[in-house]
PDBQT receptor file of N, H, CA, C and O in Angstrom, charges set to zero:
ATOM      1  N   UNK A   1     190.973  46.595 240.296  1.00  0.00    +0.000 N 
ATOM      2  CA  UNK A   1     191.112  46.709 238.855  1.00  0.00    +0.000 C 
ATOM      3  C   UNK A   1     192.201  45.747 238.380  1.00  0.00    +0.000 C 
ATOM      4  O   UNK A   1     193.297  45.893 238.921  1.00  0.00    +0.000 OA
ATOM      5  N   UNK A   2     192.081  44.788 237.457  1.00  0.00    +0.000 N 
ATOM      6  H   UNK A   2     191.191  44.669 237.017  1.00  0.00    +0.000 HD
ATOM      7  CA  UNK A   2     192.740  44.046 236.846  1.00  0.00    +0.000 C 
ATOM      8  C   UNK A   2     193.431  44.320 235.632  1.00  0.00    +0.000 C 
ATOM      9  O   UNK A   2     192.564  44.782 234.890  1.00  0.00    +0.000 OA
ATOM     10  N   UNK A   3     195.063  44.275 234.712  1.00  0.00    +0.000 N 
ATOM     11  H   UNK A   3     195.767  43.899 235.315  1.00  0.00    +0.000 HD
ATOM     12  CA  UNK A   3     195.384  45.169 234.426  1.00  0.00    +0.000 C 
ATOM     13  C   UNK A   3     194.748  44.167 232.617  1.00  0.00    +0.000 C 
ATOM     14  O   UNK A   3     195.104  44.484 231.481  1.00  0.00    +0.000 OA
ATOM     15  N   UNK A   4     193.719  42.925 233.022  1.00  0.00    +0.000 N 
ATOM     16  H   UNK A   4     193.430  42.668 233.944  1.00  0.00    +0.000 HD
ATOM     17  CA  UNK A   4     193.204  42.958 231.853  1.00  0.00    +0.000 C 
ATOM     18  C   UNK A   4     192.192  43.198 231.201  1.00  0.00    +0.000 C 
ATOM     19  O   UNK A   4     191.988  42.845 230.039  1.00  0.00    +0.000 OA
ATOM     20  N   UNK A   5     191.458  43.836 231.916  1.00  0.00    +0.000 N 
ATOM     21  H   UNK A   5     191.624  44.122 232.859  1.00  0.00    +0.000 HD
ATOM     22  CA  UNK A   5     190.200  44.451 231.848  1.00  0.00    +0.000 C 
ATOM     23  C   UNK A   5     189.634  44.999 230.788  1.00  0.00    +0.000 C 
ATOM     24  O   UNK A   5     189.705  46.228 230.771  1.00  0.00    +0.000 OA
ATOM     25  N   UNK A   6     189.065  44.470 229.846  1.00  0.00    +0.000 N 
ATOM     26  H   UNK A   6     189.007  43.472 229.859  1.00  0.00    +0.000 HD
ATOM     27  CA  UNK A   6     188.395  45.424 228.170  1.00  0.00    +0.000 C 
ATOM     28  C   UNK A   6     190.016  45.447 227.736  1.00  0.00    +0.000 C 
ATOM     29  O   UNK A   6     190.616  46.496 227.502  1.00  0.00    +0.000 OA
ATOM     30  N   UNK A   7     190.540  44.302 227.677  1.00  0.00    +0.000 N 
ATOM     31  H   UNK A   7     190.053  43.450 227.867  1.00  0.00    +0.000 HD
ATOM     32  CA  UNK A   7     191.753  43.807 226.743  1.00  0.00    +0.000 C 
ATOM     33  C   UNK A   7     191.724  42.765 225.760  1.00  0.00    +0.000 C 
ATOM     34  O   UNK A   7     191.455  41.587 225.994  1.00  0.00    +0.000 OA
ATOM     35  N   UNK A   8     192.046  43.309 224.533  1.00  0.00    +0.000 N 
ATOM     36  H   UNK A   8     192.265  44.266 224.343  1.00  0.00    +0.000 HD
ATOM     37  CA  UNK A   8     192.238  41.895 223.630  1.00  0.00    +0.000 C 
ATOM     38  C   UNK A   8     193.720  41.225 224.040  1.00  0.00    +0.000 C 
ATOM     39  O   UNK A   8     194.638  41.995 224.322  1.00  0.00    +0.000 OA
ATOM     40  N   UNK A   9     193.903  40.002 224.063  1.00  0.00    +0.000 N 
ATOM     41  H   UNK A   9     193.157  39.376 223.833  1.00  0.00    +0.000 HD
ATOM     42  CA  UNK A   9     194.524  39.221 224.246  1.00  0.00    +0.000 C 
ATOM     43  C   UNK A   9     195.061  38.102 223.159  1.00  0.00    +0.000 C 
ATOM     44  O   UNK A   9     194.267  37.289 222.685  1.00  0.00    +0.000 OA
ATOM     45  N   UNK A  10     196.318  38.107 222.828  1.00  0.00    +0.000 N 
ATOM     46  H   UNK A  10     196.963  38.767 223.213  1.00  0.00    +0.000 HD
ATOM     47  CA  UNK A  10     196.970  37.261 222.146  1.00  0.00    +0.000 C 
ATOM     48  C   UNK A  10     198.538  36.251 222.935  1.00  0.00    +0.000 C 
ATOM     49  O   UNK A  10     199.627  36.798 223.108  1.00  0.00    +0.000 OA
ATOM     50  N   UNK A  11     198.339  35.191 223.192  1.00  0.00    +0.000 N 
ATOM     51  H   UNK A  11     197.455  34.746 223.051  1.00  0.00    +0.000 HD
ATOM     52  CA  UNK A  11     198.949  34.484 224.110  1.00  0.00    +0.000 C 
ATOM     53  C   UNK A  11     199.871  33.476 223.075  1.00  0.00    +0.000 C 
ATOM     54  O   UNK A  11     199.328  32.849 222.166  1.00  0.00    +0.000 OA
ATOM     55  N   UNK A  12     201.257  33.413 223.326  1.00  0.00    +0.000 N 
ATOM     56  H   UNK A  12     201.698  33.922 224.065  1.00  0.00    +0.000 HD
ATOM     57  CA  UNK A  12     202.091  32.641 222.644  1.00  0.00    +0.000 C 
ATOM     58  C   UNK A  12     203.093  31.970 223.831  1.00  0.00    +0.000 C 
ATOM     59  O   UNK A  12     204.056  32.393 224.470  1.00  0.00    +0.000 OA
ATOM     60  N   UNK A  13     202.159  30.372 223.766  1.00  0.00    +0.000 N 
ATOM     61  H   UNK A  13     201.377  30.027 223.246  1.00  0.00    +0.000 HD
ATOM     62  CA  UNK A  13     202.978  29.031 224.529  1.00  0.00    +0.000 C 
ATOM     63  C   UNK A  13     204.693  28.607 224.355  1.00  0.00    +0.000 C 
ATOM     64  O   UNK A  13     205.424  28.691 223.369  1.00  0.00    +0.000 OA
ATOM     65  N   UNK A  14     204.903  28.238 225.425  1.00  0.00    +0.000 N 
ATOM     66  H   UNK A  14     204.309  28.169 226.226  1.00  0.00    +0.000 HD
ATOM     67  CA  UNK A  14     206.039  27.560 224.466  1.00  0.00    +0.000 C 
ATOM     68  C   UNK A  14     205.572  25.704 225.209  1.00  0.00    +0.000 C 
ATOM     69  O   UNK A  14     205.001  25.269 226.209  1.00  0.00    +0.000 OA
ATOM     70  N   UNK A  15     206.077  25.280 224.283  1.00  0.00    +0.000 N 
ATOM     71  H   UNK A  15     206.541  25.633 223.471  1.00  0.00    +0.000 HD
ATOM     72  CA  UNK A  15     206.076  23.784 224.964  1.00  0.00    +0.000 C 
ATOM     73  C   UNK A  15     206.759  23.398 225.590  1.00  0.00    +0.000 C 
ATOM     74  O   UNK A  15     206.349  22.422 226.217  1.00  0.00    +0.000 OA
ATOM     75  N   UNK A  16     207.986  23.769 225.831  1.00  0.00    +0.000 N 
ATOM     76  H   UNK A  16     208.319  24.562 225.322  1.00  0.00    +0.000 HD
ATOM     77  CA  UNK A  16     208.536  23.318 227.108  1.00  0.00    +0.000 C 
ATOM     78  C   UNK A  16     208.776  23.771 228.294  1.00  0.00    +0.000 C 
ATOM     79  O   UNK A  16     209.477  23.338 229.209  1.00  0.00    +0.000 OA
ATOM     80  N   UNK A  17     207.527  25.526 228.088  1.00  0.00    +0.000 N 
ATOM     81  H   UNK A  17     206.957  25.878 227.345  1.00  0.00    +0.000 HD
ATOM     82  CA  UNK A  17     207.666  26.146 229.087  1.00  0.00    +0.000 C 
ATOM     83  C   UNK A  17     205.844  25.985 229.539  1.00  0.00    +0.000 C 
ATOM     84  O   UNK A  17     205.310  24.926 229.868  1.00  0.00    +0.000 OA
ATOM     85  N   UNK A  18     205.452  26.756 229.480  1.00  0.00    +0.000 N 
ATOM     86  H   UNK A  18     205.886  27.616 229.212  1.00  0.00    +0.000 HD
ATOM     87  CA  UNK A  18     204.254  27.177 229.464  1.00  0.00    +0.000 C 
ATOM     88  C   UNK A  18     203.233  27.139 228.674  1.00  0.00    +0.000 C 
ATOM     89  O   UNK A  18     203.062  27.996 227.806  1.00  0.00    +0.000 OA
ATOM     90  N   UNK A  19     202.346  26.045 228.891  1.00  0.00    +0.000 N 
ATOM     91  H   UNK A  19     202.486  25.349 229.596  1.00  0.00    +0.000 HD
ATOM     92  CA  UNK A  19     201.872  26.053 227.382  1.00  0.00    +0.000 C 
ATOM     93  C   UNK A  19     200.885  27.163 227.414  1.00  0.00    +0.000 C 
ATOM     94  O   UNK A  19     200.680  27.831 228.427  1.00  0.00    +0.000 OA
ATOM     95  N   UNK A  20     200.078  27.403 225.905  1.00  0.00    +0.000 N 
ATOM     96  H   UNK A  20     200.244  26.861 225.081  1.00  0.00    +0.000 HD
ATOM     97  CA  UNK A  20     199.079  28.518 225.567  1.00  0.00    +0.000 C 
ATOM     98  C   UNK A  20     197.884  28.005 226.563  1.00  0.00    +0.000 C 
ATOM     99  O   UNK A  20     197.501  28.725 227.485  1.00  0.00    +0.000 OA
ATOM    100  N   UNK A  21     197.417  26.930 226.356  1.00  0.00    +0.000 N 
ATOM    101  H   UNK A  21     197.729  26.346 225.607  1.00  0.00    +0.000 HD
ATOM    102  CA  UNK A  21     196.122  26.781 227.371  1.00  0.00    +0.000 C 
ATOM    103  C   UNK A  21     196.154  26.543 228.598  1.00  0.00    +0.000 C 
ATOM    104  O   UNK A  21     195.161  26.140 229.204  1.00  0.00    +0.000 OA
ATOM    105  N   UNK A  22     197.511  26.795 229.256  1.00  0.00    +0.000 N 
ATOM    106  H   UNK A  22     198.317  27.123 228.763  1.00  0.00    +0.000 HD
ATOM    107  CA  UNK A  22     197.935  27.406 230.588  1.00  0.00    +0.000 C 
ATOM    108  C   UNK A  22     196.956  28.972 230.862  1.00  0.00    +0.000 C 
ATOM    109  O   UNK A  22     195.975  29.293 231.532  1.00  0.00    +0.000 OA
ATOM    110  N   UNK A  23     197.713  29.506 230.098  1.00  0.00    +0.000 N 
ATOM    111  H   UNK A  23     198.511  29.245 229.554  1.00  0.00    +0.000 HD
ATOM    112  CA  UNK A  23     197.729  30.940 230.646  1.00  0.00    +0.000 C 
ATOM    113  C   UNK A  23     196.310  31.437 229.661  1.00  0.00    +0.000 C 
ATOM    114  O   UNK A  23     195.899  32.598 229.665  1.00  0.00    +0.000 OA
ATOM    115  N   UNK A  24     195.705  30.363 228.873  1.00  0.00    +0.000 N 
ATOM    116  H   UNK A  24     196.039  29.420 228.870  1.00  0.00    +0.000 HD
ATOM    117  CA  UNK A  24     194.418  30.507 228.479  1.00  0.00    +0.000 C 
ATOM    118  C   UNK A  24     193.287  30.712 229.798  1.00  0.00    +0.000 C 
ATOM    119  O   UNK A  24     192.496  31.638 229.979  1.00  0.00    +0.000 OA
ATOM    120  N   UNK A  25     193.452  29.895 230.354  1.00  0.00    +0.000 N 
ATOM    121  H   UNK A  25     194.095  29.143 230.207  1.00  0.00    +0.000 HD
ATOM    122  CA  UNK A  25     192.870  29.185 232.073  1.00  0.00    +0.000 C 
ATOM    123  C   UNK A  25     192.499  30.502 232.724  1.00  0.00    +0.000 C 
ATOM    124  O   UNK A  25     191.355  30.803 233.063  1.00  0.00    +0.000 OA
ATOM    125  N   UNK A  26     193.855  31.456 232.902  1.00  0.00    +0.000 N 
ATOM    126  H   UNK A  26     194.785  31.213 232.626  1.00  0.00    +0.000 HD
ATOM    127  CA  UNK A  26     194.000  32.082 233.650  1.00  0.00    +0.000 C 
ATOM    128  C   UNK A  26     193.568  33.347 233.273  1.00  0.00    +0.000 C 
ATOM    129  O   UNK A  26     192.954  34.113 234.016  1.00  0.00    +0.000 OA
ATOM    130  N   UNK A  27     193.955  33.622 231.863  1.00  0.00    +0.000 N 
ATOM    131  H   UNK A  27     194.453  33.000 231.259  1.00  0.00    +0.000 HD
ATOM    132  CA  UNK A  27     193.301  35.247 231.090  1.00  0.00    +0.000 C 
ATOM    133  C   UNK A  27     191.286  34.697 231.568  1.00  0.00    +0.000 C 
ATOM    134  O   UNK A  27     190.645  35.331 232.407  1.00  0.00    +0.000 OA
ATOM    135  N   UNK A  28     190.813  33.707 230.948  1.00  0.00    +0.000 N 
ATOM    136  H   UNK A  28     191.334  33.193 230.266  1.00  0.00    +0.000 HD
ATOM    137  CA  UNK A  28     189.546  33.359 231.354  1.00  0.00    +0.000 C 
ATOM    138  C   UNK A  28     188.535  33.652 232.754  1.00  0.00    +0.000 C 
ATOM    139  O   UNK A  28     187.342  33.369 232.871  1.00  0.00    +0.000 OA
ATOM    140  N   UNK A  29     189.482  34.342 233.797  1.00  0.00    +0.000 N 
ATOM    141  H   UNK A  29     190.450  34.572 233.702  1.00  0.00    +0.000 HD
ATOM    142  CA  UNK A  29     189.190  34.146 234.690  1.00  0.00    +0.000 C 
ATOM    143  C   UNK A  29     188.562  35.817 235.268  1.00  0.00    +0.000 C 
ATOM    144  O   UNK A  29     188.016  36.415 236.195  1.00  0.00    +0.000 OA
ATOM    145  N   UNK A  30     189.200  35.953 233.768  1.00  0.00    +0.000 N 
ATOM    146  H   UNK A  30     189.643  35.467 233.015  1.00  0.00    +0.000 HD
ATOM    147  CA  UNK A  30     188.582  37.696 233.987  1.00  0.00    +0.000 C 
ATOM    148  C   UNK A  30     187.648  38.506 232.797  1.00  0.00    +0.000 C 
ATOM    149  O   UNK A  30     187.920  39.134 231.774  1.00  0.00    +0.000 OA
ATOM    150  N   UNK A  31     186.750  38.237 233.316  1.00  0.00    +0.000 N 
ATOM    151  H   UNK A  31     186.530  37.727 234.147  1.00  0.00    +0.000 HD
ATOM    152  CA  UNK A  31     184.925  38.594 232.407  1.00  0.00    +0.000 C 
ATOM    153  C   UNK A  31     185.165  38.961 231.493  1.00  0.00    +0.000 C 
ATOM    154  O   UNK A  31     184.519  38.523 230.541  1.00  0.00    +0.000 OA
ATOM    155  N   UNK A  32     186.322  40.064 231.224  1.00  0.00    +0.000 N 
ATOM    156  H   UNK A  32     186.847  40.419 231.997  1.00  0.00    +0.000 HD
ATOM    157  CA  UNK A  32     186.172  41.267 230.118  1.00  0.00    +0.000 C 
ATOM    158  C   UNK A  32     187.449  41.138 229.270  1.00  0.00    +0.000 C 
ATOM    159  O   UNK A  32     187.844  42.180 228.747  1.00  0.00    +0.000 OA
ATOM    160  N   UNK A  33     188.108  40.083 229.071  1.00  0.00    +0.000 N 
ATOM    161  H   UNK A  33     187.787  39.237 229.496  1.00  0.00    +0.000 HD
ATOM    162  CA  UNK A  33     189.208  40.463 228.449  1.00  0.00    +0.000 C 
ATOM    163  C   UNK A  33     188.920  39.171 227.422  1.00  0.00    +0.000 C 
ATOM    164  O   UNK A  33     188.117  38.256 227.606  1.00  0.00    +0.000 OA
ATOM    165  N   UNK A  34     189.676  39.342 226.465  1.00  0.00    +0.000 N 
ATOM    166  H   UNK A  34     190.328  40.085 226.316  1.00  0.00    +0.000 HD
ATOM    167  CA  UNK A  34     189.370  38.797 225.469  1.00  0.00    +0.000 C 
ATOM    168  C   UNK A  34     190.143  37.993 224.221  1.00  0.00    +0.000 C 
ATOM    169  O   UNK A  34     190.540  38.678 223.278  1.00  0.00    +0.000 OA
ATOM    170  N   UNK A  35     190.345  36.645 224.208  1.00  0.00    +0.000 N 
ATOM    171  H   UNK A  35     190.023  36.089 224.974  1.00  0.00    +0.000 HD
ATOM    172  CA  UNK A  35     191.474  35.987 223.815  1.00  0.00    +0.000 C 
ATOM    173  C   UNK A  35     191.034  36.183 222.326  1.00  0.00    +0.000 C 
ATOM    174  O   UNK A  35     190.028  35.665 221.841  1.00  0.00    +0.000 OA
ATOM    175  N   UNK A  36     192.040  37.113 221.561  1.00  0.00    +0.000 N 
ATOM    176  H   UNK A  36     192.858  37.534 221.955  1.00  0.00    +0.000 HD
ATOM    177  CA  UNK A  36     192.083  36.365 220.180  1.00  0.00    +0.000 C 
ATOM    178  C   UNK A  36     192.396  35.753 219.348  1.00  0.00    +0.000 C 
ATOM    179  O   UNK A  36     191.843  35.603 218.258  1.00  0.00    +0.000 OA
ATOM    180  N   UNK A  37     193.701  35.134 219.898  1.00  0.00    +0.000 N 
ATOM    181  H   UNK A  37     194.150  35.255 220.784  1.00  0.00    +0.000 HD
ATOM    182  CA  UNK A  37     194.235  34.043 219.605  1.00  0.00    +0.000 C 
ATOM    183  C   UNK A  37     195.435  34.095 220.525  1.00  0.00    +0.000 C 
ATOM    184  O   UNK A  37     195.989  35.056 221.059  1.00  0.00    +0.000 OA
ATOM    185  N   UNK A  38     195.832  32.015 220.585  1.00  0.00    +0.000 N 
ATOM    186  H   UNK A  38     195.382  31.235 220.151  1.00  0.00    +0.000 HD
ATOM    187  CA  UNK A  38     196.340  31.213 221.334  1.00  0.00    +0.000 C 
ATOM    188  C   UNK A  38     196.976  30.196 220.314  1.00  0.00    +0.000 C 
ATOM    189  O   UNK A  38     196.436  29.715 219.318  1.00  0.00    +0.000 OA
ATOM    190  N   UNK A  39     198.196  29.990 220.773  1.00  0.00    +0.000 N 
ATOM    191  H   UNK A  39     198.635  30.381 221.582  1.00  0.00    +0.000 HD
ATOM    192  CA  UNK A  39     198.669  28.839 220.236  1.00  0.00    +0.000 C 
ATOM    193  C   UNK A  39     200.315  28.730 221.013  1.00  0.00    +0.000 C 
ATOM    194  O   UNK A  39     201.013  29.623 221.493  1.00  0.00    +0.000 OA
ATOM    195  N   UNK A  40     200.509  27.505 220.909  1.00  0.00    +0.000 N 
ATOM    196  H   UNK A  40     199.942  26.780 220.519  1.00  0.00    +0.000 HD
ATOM    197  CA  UNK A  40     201.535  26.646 221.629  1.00  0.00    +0.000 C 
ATOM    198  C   UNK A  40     202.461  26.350 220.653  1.00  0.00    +0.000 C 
ATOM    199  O   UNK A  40     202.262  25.348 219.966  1.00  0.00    +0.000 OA
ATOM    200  N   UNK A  41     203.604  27.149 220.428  1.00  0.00    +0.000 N 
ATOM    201  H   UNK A  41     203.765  27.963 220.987  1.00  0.00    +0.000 HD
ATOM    202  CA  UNK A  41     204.952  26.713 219.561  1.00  0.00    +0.000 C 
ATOM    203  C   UNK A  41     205.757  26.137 220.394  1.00  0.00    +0.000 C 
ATOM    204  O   UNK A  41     205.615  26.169 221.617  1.00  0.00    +0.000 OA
ATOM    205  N   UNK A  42     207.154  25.254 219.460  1.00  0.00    +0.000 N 
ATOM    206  H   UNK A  42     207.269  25.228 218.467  1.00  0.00    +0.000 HD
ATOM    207  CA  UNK A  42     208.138  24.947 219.634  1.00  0.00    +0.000 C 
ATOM    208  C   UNK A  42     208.888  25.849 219.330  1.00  0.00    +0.000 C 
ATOM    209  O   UNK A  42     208.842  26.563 218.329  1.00  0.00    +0.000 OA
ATOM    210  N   UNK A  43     209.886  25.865 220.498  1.00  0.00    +0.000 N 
ATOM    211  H   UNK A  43     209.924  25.284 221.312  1.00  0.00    +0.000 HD
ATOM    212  CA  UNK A  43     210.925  27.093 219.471  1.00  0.00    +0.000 C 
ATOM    213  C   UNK A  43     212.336  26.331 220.140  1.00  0.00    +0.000 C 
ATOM    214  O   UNK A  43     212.589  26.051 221.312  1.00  0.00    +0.000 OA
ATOM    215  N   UNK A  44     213.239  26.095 218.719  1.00  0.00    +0.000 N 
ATOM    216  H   UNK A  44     213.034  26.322 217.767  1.00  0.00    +0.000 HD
ATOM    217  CA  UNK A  44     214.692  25.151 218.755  1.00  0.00    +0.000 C 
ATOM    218  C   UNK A  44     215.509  26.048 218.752  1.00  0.00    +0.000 C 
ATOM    219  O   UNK A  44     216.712  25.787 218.773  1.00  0.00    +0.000 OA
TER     220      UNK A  44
């Protein structure tokens, strides 16, 4: 059991860490969970 399983999903990047379509890649990799939004900030 995966702990994202029949999960909505909202993913916030940073750019000088991790970006959003990093860990986009990786939520993807599991059938049932479900990105509803993604995006990649700067934060100063």
């Amino acid at each position: 059991m995966n702990i994202l399983e029949n999960k909505k999903v909202i993913i916030i990047g940073d750019r000088d860490g991790v970006p959003g379509q990093a860990m986009e890649e990786c939520v993807k990799t599991v059938a049932t969970a479900e990105i509803v939004f993604s995006v990649t900030e700067c934060f100063v």
